[in-house]
N, C-alpha and C positions, 0 to 999 in steps of 0.2 A: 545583380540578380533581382527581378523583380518577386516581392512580395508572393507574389498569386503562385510563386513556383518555389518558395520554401516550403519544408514541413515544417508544422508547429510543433512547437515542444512537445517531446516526449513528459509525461505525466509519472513521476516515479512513486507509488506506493508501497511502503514499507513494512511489512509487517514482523514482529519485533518483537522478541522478549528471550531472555538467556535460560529461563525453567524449561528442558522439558517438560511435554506433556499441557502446554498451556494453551495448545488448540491453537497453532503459527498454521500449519500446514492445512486444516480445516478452513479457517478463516480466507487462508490464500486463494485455496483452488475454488472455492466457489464464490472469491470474488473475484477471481480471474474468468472463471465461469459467464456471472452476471455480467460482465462489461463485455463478452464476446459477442452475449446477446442480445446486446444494446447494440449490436452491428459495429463496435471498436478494435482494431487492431489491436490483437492483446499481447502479450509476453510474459511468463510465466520462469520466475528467475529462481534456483534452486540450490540455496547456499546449505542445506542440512544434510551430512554424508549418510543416513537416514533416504536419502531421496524420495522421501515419501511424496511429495510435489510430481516427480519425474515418474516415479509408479502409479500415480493418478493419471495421469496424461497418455502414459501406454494404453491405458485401459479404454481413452475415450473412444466413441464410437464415431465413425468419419463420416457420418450424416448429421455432426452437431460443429456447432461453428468453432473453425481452428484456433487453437491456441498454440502459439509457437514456446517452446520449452528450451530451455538455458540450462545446462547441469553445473553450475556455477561450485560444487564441493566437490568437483572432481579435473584434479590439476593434469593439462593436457602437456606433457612436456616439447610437445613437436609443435605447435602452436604459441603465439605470444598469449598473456591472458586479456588483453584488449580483445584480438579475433576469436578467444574461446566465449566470452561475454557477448559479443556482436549481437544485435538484435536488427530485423527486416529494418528498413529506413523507412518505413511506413508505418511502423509502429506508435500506438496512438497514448495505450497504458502499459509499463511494467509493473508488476505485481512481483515483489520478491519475499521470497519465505526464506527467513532470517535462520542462521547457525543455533543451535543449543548450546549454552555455555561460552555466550563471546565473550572478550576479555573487556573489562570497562574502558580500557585505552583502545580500544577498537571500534567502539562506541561510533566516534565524530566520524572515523571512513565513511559509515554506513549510514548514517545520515543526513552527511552533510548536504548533501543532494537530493534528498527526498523532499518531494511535496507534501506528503501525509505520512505521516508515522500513525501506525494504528496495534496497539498494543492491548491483545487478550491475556485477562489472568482469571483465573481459576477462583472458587471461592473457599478453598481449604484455609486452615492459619496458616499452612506450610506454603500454599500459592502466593498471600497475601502480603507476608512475613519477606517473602524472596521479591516481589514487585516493588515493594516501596524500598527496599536498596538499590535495586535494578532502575527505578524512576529519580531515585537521587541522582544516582551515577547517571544517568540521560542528560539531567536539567545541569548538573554540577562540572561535569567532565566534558561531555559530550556538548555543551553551551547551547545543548536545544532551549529556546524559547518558547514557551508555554505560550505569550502572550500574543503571539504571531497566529496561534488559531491552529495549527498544522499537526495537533497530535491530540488522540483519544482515544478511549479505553472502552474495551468490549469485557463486559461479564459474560466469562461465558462456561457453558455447561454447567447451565443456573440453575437452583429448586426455589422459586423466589421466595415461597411462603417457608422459609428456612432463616435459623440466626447466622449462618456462615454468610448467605446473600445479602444479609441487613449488616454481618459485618465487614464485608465487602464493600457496598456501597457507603458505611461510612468512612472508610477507609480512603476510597478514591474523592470523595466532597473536600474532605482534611486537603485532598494536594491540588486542588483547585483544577484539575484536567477535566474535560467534559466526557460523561459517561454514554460514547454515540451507539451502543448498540447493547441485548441483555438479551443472549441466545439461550435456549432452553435445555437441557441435559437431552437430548433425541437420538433415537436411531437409525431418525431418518438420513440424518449426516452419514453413517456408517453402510446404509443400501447406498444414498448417491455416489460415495468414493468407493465400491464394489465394482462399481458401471464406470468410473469414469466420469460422473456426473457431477452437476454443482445442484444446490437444493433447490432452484426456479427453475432448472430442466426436469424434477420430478412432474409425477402426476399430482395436480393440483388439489386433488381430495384429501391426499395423503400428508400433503407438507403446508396448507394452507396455515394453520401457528405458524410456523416457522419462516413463511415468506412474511407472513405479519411483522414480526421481529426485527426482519434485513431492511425493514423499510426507514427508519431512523436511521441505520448507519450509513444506507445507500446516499440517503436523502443527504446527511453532513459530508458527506466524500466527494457528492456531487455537489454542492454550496463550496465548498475547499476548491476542490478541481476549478471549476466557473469562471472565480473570484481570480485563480491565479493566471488563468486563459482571459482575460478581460485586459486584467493588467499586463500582459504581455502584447496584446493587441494593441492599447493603448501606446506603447513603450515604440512599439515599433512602427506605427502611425506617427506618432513624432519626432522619431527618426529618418522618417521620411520627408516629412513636410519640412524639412529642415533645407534655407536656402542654400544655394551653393556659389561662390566667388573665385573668380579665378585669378591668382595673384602668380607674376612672375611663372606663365604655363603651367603650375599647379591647381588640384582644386581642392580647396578647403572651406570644408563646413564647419556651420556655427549655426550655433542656438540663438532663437530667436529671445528680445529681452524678457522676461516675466514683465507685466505690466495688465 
């Protein structure tokens, strides 16, 4: 098969944290939202029996760009769970909104595959207190790699000029993860999931903070994404150029020396 007639990788975005209440399903739908209206095949995966994800998406209004929705916490017994999971083969981004309370041995299923882990906490003590166990068990258990680039933390439903936000962000400095996004306590979040909406399909008078905001974390998701789409290009560009020899009616390839 040539090249020009693969899809490219599916982009798996993760979003991620065992507290409720930490703003998983927030975070999800309107950045499922944003990358549908970047014109990308989106997928919207829904592991929270909560379906708050899958109640967002009843709602949307069918003059805004589709997003195909996955009820991923709801076990289909007449179906295998491979075709209950299935997403369109043109699918560009899955965005999934992670269970409440997953168990830390559950941890590596759910990541192991991700390209972005993106992990909102709250700035209570009791937020803070529950993330940095939940971020042990990530890095410990789970043998995410920090150093790989592929995981960052959203403050979110911030009062910045508050000590709970100051001791928030000292908090996430200490674990050395990059803090790619600092959303505001709004209720413009709670009008756009009313509709069905993500916060860049509001009216632009209204949520202009708040698309201000989404712009550092767009901007690191899309530097991530890029990076791993370049290298996958590359990967498979070199797998191409690779000559072929035909020994004994067989044909076997071989890489070229380094040199």
């Amino acid at each position: 098969m040539s090249h020009s007639s693969q899809q490219p990788h599916r982009q798996r975005i993760l979003v991620l944290n065992p507290k409720g209440g930490s703003g998983k399903t927030t975070v999800s739908t309107n950045l499922a939202a944003y990358l549908a209206n970047q014109g990308h095949a989106t997928a919207l995966m829904d592991y929270d029996p909560q379906a708050s994800s899958m109640r967002w998406l009843s709602k949307r209004p069918d003059d805004r760009p589709k997003i195909f929705g996955v009820e991923a916490h709801k076990p289909n017994v007449n179906v295998t769970r491979s075709w209950q999971l299935r997403v369109p083969p043109e699918t560009r981004y899955l965005v999934i909104d992670s269970p409440a309370a997953i168990a830390p041995h559950q941890l590596y299923d759910f990541t192991r595959d991700a390209d972005a882990i993106l992990v909102p906490v709250g700035t209570s003590d009791i937020d803070i207190h529950a993330a940095s166990r939940f971020i042990a068990d990530l890095l410990l258990k789970a043998k995410v790699n920090r150093r790989t680039g592929n995981i960052g933390v959203i403050a979110n439903r911030v009062k910045t000029q508050t000590v709970a936000y100051r001791n928030l962000m000292r908090f996430v400095y200490r674990l050395a993860i990059p803090v790619i996004g600092v959303l505001r306590d709004s209720q413009s979040y709670l009008h756009a999931a009313d509709e069905g909406l993500g916060i860049h399909e509001c009216k632009r008078h209204r949520v202009t903070k708040d698309i201000a905001q989404w712009q550092p974390l767009t901007a690191w998701l899309e530097a991530r994404l890029s990076m791993l789409e370049a290298r996958e290009s590359a990967m498979t560009a070199a797998t191409m150029e690779e000559p072929e020899v035909a020994v004994d009616s067989k044909i076997i390839a071989f890489a070229r020396p380094a040199g």
